[in-house]
N, C-alpha and C positions, 0 to 999 in steps of 0.2 A: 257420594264420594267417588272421584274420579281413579279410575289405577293407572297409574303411571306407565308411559311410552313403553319401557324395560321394566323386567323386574329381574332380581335374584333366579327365579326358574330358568327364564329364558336364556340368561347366558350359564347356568351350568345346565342348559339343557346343549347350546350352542360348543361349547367348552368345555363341559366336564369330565368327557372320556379323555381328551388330551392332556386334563390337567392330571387326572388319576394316572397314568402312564407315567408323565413325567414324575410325579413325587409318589409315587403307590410305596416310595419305602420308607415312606415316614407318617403316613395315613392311616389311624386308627379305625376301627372296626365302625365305633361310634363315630365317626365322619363323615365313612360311607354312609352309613345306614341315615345319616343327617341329610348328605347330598342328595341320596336317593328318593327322599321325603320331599323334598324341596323339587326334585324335578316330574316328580310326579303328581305335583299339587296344582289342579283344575285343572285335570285333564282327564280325559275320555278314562284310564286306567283305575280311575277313583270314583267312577258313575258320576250320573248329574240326577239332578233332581227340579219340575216345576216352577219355577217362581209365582208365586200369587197373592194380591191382593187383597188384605184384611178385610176389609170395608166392603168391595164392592166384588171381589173376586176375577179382574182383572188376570189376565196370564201376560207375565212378563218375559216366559220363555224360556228355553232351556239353558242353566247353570251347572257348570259341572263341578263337582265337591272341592273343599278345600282340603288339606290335609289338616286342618283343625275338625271340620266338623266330627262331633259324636264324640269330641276329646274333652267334654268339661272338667272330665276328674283330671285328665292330665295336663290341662293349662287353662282350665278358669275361665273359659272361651265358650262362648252356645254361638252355633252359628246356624239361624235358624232361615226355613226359605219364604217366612213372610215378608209381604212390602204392606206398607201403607200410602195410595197414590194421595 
């Protein structure tokens, strides 16, 4: 699966102290704590981990965490670091 050009991190990585400035007085606590999730998901602030391959043991190289991974009780999500080439 390809990830697309842009995502959501990027521009409230790009944008998001400007956008909390201008509307910070209507911005619930759970917002932030939403944004802040989102702009720090795969990136160096959330560790990475290995990628490698089932089979033959292949190194695909370093991935840095999602903000899912290690949340299955909280969204049903395994986000695990094997491939199969």
């Amino acid at each position: 699966m390809n990830r697309p050009a842009v995502e959501v991190a990027d521009i409230l990585r790009a944008l998001g102290s400007r956008f909390i400035e201008r509307h910070q007085s209507w911005l619930r606590v759970q917002q932030l704590k939403v944004m802040r999730a989102i702009s720090r998901c795969r990136t160096a602030a959330l560790g990475g981990h290995i990628d490698k391959c089932l089979r033959c043991g292949k190194d695909w190289g370093l991935s840095f965490n999602s903000c899912l991974m290690g949340s299955i009780s909280l969204w049903g999500v395994s986000c695990g670091n094997l491939r199969v080439c």
